[in-house]
C-alpha positions as CSV (number, residue, x, y, z in Angstrom):
1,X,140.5,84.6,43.6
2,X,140.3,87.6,45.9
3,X,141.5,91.0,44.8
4,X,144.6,92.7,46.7
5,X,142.8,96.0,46.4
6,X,140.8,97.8,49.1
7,X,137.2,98.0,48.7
8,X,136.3,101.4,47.3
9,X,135.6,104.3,49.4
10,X,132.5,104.9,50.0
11,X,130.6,108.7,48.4
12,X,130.3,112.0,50.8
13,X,131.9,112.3,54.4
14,X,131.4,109.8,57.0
15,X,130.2,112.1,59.8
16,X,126.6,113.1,58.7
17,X,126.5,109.3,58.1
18,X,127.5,108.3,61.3
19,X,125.7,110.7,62.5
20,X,122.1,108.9,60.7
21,X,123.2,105.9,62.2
22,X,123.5,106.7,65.7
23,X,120.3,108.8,65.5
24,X,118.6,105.6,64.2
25,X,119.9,102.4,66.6
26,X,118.9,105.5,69.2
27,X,115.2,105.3,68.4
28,X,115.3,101.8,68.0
29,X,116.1,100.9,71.6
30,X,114.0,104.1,72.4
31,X,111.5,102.2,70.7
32,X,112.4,98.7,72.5
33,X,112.2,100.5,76.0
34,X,108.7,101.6,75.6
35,X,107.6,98.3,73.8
36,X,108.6,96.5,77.0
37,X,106.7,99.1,79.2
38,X,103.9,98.5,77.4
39,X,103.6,94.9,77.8
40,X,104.8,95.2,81.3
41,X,102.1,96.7,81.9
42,X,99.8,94.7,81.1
43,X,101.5,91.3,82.3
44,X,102.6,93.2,85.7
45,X,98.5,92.9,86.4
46,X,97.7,89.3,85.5
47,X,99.1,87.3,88.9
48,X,99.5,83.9,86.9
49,X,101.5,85.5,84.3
50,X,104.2,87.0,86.8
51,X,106.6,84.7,85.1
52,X,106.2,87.0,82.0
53,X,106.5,90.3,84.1
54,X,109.8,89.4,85.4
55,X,111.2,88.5,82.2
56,X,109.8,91.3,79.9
57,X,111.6,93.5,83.1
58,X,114.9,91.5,83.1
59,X,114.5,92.3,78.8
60,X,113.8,96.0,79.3
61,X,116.8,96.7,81.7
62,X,118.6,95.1,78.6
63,X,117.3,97.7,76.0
64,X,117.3,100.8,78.8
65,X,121.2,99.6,78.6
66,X,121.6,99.6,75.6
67,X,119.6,103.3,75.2
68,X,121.7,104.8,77.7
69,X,124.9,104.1,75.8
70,X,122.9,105.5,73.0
71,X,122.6,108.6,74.8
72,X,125.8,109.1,75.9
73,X,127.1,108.4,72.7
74,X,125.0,111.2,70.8
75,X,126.0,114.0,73.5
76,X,129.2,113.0,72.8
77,X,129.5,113.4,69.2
78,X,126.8,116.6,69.4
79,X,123.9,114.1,67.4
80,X,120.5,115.2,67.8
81,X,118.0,112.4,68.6
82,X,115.3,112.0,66.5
C-alpha cells in the first residue's frame, strides 16, 4: 500500500546542490566534446574510415549542444564551472 505522505525533504538548501549538479553534467559534456575531438582526429585521417569521421562529428555537434545549454545555464544561475 502506498503512503499518502510526501517523501521527506531532503537536508541543507537546494541551491549549493543544484549548484554541484550543474557544475558536474557541465564537465561531463565538456568532457564528451573533447572525447569526440579526439577520436575525430584520428578517424578524420584514415580515408576508409570516413564513415566513422562523419558520425563521431554528427555525435559531437550532439554533446557541443548539449555543453552550450550547460553554459548558458551556469551564467545564468552565477555557477562557476569546474
Amino acid at each position: 500500500m502506498m503512503s499518502s505522505r510526501p517523501p521527506p525533504a531532503r537536508p541543507g538548501p537546494r541551491e549549493p546542490r543544484l549548484h554541484e549538479m550543474l557544475r558536474v553534467d557541465h564537465a561531463g559534456e565538456y568532457g564528451a566534446v573533447q572525447i569526440y575531438r579526439g577520436q575525430r582526429a584520428i578517424f578524420d585521417r584514415i580515408a576508409s574510415r570516413a564513415d566513422v569521421a562523419v558520425r563521431l562529428k554528427d555525435m559531437e555537434d550532439g554533446e557541443a549542444a548539449h555543453l552550450a545549454a550547460f553554459d548558458r545555464l551556469l551564467a545564468e544561475r552565477r555557477v562557476r564551472p569546474t
